[in-house]
N, CA, C and O atoms as a MOPAC input file, in Angstrom:
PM7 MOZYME 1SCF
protein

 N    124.70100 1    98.38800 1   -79.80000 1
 C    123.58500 1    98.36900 1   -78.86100 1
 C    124.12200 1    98.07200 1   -77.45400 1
 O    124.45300 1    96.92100 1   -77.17100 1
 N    124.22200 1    99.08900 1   -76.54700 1
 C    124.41300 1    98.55000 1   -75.10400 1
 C    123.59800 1    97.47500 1   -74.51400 1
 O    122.46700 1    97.10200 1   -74.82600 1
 N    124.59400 1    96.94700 1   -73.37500 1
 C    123.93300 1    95.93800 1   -72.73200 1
 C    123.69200 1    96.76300 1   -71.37400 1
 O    123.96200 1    97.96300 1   -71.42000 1
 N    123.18400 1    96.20000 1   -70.11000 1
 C    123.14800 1    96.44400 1   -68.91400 1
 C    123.63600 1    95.05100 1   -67.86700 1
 O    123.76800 1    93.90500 1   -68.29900 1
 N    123.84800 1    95.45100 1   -66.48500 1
 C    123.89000 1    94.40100 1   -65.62800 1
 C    124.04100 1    94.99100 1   -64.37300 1
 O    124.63500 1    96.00500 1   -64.00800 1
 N    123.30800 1    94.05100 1   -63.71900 1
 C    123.34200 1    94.63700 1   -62.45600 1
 C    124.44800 1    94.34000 1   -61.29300 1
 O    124.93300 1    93.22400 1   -61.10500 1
 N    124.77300 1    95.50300 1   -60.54300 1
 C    125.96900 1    95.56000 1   -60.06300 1
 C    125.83700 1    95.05800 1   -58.22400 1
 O    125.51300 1    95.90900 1   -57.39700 1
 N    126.10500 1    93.76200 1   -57.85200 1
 C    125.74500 1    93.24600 1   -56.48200 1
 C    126.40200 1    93.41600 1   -55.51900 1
 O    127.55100 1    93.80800 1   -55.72100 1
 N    126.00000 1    93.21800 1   -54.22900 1
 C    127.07100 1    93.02300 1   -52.90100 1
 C    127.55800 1    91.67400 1   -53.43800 1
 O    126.88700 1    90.64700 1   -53.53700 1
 N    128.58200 1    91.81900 1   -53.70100 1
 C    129.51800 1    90.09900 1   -53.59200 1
 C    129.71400 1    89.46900 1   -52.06000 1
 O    129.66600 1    89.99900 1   -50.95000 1
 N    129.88900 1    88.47800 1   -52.37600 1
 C    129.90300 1    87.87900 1   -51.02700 1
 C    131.32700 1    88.08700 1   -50.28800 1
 O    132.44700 1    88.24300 1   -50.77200 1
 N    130.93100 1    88.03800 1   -49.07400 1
 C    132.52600 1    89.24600 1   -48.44600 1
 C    133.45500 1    87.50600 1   -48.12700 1
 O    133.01900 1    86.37400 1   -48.33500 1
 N    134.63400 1    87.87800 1   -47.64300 1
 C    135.41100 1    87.18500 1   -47.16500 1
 C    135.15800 1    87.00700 1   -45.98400 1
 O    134.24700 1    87.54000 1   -45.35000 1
 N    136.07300 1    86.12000 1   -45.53500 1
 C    135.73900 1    85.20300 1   -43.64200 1
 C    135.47900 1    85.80400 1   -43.01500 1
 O    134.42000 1    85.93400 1   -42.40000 1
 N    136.89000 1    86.63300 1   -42.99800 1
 C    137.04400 1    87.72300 1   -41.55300 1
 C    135.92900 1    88.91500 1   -41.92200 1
 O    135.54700 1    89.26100 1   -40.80400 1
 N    135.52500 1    89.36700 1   -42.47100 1
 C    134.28900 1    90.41500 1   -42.72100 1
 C    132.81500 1    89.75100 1   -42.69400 1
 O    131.80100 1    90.43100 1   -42.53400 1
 N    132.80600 1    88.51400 1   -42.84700 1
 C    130.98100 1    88.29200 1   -43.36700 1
 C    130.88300 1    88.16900 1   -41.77100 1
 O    131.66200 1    87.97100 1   -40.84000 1
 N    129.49500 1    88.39400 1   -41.95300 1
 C    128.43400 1    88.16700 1   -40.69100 1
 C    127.91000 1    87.48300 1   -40.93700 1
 O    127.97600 1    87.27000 1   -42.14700 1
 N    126.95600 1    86.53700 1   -40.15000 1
 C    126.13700 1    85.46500 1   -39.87900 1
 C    124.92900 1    86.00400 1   -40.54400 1
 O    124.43800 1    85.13500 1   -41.26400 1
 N    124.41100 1    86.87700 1   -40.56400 1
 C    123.26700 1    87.77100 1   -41.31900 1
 C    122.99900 1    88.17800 1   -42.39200 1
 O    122.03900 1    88.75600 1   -42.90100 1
 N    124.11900 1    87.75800 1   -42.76100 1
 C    124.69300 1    87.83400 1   -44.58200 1
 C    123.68800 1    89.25400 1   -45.15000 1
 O    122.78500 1    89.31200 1   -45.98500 1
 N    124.34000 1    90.33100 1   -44.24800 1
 C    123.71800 1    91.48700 1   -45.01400 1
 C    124.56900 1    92.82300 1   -44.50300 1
 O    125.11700 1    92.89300 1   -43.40200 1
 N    124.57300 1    93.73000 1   -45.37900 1
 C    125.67300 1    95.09800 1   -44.75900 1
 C    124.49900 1    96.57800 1   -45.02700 1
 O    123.38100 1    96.56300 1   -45.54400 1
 N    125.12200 1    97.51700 1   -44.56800 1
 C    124.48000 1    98.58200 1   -44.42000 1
 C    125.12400 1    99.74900 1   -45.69300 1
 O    126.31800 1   100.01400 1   -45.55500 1
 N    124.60500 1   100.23400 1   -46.54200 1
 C    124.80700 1   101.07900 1   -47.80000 1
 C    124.59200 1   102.34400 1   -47.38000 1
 O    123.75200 1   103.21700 1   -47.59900 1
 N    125.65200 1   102.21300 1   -46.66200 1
 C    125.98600 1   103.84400 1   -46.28500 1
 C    125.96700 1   104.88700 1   -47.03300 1
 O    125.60400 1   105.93700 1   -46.50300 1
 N    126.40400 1   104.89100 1   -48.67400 1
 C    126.79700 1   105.81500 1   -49.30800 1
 C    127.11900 1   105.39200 1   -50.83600 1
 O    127.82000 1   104.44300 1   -51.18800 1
 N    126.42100 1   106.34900 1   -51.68700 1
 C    126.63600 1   106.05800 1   -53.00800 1
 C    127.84500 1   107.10000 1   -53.61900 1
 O    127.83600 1   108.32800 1   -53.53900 1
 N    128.84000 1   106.27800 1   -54.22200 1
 C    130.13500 1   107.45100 1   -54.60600 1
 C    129.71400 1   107.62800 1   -56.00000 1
 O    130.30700 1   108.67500 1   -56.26100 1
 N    129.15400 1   107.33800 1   -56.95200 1
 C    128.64900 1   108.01100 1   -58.01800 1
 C    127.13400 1   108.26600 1   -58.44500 1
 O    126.25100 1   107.71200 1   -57.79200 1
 N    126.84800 1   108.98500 1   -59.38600 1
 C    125.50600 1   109.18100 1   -59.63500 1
 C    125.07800 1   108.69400 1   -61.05900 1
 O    125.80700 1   108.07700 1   -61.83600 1
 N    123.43500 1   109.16600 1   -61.33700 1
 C    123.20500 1   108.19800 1   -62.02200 1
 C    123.72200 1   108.67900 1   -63.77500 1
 O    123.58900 1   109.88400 1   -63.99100 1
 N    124.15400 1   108.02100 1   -64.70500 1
 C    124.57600 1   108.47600 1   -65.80200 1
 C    126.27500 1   108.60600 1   -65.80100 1
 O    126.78100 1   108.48400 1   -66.91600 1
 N    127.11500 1   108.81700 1   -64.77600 1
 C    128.49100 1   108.75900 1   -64.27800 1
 C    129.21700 1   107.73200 1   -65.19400 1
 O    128.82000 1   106.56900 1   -65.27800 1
 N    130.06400 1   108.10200 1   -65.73200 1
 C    130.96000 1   106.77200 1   -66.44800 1
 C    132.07700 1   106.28600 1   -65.42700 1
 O    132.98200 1   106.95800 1   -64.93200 1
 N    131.71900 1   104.67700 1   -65.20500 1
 C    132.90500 1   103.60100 1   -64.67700 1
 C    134.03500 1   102.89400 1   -65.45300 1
 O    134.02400 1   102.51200 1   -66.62300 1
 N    134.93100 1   102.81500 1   -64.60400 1
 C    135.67700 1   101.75000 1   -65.56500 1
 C    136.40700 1   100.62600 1   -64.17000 1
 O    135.84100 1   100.65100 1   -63.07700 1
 N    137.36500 1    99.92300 1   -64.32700 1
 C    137.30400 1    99.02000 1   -63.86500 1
 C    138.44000 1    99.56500 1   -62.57500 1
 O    139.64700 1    99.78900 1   -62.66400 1
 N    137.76600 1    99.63800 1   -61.70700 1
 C    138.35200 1    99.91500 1   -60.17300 1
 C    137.71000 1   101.58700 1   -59.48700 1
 O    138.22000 1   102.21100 1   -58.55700 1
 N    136.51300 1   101.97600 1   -60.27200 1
 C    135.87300 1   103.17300 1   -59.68300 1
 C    135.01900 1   102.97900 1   -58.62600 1
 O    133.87300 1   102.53200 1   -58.69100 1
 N    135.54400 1   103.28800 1   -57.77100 1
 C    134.49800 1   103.08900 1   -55.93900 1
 C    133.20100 1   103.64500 1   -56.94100 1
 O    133.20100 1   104.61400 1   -57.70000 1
 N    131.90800 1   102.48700 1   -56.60100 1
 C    130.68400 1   103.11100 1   -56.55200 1
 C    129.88100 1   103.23200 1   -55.62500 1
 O    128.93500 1   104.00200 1   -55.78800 1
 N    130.04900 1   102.36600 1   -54.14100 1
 C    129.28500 1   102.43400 1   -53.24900 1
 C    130.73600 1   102.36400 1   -51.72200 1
 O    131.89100 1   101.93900 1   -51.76700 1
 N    130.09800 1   102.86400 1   -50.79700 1
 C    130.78900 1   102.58300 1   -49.28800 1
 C    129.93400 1   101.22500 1   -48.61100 1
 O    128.78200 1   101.40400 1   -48.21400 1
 N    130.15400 1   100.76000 1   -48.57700 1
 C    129.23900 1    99.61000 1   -47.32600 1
 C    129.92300 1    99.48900 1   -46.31400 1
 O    131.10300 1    99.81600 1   -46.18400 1
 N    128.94600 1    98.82300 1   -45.22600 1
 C    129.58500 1    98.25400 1   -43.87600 1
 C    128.47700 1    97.69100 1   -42.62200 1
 O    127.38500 1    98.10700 1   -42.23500 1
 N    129.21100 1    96.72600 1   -42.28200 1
 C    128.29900 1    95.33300 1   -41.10800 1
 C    129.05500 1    95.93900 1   -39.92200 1
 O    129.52600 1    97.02200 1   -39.57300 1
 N    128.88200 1    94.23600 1   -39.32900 1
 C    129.51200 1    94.50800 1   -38.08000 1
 C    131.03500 1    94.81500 1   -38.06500 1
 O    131.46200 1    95.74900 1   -37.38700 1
 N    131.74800 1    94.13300 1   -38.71400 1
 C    132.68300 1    94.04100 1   -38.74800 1
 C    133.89200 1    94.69600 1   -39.58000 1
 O    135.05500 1    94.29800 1   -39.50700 1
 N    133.40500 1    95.86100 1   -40.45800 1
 C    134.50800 1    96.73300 1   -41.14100 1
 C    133.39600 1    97.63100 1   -42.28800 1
 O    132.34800 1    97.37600 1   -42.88100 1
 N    134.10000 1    98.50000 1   -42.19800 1
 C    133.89100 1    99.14700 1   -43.41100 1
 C    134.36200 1    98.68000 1   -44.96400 1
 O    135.33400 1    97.93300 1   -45.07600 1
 N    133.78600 1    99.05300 1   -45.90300 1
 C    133.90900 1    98.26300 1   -47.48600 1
 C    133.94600 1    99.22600 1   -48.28600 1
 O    133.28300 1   100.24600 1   -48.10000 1
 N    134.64600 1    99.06800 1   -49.19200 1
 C    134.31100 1    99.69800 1   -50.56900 1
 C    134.32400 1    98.92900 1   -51.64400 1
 O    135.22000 1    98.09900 1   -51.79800 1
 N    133.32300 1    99.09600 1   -52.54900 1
 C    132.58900 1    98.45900 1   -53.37400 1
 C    133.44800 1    98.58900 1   -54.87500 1
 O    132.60500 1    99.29000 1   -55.43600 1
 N    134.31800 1    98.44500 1   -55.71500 1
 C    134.79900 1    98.82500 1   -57.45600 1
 C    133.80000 1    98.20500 1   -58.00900 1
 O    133.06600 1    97.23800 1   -57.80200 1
 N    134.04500 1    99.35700 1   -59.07400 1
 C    133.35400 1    98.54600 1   -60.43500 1
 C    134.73100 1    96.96000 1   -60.91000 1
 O    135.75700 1    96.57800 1   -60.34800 1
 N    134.27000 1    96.66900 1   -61.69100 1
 C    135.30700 1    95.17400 1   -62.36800 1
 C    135.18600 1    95.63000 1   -63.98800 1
 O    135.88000 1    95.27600 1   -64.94100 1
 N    134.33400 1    96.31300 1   -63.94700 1
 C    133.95600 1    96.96900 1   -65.54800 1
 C    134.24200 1    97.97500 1   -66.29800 1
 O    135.11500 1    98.57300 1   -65.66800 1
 N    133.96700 1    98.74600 1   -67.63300 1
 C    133.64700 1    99.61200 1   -67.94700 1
 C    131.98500 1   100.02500 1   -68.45100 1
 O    131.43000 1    99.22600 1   -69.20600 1
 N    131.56800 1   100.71400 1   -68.21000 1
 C    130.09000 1   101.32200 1   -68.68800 1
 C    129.75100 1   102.65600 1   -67.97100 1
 O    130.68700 1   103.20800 1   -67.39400 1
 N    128.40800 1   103.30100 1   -67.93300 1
 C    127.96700 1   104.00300 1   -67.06700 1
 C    126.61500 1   103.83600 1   -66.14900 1
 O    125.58200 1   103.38600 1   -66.64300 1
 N    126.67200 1   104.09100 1   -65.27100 1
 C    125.95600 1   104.32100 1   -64.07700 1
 C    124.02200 1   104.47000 1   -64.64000 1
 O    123.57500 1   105.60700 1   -64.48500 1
 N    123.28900 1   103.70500 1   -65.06500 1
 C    121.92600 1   103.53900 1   -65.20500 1
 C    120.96700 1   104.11300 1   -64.53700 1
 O    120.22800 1   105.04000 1   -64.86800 1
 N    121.05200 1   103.21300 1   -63.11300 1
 C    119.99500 1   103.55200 1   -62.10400 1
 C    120.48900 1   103.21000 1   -60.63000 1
 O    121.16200 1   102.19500 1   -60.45100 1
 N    120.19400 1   103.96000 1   -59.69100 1
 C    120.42300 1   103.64700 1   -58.61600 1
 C    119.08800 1   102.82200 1   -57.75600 1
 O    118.06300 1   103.40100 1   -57.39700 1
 N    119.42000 1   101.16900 1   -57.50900 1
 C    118.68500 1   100.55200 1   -57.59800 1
 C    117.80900 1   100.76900 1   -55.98000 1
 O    116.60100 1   100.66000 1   -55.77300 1
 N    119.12900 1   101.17100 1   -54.80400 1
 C    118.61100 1   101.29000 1   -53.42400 1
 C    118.79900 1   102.87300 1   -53.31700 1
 O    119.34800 1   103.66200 1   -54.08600 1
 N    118.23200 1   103.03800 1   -52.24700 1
 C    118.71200 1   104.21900 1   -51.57100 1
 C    119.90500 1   104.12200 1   -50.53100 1
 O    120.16200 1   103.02500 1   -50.03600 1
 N    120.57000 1   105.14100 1   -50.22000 1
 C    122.01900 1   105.09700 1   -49.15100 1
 C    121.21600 1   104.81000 1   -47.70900 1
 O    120.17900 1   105.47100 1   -47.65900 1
 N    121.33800 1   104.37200 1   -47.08200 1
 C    120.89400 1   104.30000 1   -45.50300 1
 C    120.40500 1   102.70200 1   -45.25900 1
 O    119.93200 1   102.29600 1   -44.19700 1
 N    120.63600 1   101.81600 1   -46.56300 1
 C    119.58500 1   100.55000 1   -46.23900 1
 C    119.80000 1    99.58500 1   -45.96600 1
 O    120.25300 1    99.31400 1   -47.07800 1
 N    119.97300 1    98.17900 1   -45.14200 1
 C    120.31700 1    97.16600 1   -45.59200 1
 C    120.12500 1    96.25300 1   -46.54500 1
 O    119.01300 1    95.82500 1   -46.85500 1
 N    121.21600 1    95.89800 1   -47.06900 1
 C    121.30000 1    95.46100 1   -47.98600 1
 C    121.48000 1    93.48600 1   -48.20400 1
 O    122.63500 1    93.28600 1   -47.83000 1
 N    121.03100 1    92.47600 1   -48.50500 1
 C    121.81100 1    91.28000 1   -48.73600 1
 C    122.83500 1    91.11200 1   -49.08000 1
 O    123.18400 1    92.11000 1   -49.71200 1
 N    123.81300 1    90.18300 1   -49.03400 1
 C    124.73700 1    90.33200 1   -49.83700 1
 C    123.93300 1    89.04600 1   -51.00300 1
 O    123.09600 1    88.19600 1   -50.69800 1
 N    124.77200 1    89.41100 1   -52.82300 1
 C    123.80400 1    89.22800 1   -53.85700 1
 C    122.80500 1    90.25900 1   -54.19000 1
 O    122.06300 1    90.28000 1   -55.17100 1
 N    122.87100 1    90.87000 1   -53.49900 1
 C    121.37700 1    92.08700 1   -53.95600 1
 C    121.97100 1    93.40600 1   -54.79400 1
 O    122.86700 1    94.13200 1   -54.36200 1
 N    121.24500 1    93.58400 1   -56.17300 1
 C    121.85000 1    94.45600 1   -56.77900 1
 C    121.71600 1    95.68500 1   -56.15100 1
 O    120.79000 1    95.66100 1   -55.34100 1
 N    122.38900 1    96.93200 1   -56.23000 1
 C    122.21500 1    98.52600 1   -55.76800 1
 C    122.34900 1    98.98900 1   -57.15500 1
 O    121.52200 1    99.84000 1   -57.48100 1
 N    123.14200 1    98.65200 1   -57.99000 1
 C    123.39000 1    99.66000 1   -59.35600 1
 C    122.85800 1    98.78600 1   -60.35600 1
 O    122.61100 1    97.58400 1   -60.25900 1
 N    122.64800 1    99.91100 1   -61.77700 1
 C    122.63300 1    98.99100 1   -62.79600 1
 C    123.38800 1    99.51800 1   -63.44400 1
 O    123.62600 1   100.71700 1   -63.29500 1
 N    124.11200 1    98.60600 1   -64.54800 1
 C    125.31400 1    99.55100 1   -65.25600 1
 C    125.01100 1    98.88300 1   -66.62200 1
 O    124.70100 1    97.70700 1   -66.81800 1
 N    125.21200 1   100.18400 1   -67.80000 1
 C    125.13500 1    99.91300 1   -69.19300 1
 C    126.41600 1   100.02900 1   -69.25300 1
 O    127.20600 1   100.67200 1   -68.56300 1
 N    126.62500 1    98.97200 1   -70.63100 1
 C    128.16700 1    98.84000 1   -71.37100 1
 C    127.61200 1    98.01800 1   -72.79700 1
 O    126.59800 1    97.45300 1   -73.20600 1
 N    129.15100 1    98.39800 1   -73.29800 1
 C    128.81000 1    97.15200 1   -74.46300 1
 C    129.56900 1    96.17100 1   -73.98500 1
 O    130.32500 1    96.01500 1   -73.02700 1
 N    128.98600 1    95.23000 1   -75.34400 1
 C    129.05400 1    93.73200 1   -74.47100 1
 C    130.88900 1    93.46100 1   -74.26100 1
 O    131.11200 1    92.70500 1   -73.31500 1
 N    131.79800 1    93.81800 1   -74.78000 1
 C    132.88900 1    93.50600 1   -74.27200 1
 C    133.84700 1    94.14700 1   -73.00900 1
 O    135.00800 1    93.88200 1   -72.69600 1
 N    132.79100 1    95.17600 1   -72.37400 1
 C    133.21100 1    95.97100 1   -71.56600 1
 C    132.19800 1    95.28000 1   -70.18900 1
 O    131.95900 1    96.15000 1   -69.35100 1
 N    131.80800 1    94.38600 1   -69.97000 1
 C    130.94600 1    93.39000 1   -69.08500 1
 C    131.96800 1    92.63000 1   -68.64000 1
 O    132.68900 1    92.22400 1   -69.55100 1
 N    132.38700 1    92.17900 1   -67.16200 1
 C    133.40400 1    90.99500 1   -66.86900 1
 C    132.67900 1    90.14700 1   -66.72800 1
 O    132.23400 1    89.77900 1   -65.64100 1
 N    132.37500 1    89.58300 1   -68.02300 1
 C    131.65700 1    88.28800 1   -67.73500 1
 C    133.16400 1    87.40000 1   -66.97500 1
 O    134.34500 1    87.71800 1   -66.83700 1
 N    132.26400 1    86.05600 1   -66.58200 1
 C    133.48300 1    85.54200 1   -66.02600 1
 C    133.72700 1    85.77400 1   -64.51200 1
 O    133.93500 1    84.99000 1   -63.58600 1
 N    133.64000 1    86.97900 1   -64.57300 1
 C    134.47800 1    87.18600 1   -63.24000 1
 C    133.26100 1    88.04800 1   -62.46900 1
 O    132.22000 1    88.39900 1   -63.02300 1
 N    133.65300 1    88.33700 1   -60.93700 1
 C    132.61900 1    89.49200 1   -60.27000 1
 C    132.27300 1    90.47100 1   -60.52100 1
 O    133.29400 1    91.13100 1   -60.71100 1
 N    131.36400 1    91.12400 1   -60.67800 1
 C    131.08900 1    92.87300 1   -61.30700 1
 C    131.61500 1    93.77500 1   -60.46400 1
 O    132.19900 1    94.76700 1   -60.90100 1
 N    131.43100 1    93.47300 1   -58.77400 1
 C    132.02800 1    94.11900 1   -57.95300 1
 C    133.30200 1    93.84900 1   -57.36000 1
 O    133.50900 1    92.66700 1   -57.08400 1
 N    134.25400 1    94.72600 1   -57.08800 1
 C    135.34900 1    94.44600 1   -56.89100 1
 C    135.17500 1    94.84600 1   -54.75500 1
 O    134.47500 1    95.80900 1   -54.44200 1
 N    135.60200 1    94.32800 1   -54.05100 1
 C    135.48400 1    94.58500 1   -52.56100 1
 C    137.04600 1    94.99900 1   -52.25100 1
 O    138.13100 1    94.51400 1   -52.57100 1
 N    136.56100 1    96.31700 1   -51.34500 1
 C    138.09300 1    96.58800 1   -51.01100 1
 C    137.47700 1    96.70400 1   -49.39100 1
 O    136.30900 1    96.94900 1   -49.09000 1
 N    138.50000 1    96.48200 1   -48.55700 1
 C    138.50600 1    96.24000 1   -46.74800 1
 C    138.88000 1    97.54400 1   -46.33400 1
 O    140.03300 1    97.82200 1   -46.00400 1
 N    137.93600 1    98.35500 1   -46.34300 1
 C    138.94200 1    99.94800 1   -45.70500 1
 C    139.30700 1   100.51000 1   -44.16300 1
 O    140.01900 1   101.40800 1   -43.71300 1
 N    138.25600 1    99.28700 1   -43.50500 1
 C    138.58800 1    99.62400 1   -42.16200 1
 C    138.31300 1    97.96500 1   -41.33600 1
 O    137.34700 1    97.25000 1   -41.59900 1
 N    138.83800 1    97.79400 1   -40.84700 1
 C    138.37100 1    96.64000 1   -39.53900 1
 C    138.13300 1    97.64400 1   -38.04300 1
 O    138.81800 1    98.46800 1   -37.43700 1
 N    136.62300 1    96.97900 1   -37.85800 1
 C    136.25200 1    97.24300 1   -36.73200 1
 C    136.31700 1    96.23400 1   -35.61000 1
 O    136.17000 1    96.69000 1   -34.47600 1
 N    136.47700 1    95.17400 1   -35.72100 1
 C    137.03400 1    94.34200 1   -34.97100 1
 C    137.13000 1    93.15100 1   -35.80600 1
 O    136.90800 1    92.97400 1   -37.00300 1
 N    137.58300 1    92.24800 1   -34.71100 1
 C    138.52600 1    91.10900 1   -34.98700 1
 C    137.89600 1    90.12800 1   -34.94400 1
 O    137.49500 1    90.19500 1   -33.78200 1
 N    137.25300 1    88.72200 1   -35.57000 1
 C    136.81800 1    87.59500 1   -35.03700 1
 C    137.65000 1    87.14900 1   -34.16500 1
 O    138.82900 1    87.49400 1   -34.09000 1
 N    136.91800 1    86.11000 1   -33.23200 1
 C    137.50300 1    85.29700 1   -32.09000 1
 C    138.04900 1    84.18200 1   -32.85700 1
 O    138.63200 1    83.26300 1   -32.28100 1

């Protein structure tokens, strides 16, 4: 029996978070039903301060697309939902993996 879970903005690091604790979901890199496994870009994000890319930490597939691309987002706020079975879930650890693909500028 599959499980599901929902897939969040994790909370960014120093030099990337904003005071607003929220980014813009530029772009969804898979669709819905798509099989993940653990390091598949599923979303692009980006604030003030850099562009992001979002990994899965998991294996399953792609459920529902929870936002639409263009929105802001919280960080904590799910965008995906992803089915797996239960040993293919990182419990434990983050669902989303954050990669830094661009700096747009620099904190002071």
């Amino acid at each position: 029996m599959p499980f599901w879970y929902f897939f969040s903005v994790p909370e960014l690091p120093n030099e990337v978070a904003h005071q607003s604790e929220t980014v813009d979901l530029k772009q969804y890199l898979v669709a819905e039903g798509d099989a993940v496994k653990v390091g598949t870009p599923i979303a692009v994000i980006e604030n003030y301060w850099a562009k992001m890319l979002l990994k899965a930490n998991g294996k399953g597939a792609v459920m529902k697309m929870t936002l639409r691309s263009g929105v802001t987002v919280k960080v904590g706020d799910p965008i995906v939902t992803i089915s797996a079975d239960g040993e293919d879930i990182p419990y434990g650890k983050p669902y989303a993996l954050l990669e830094i693909t661009e700096l747009k500028r620099k904190k002071p």
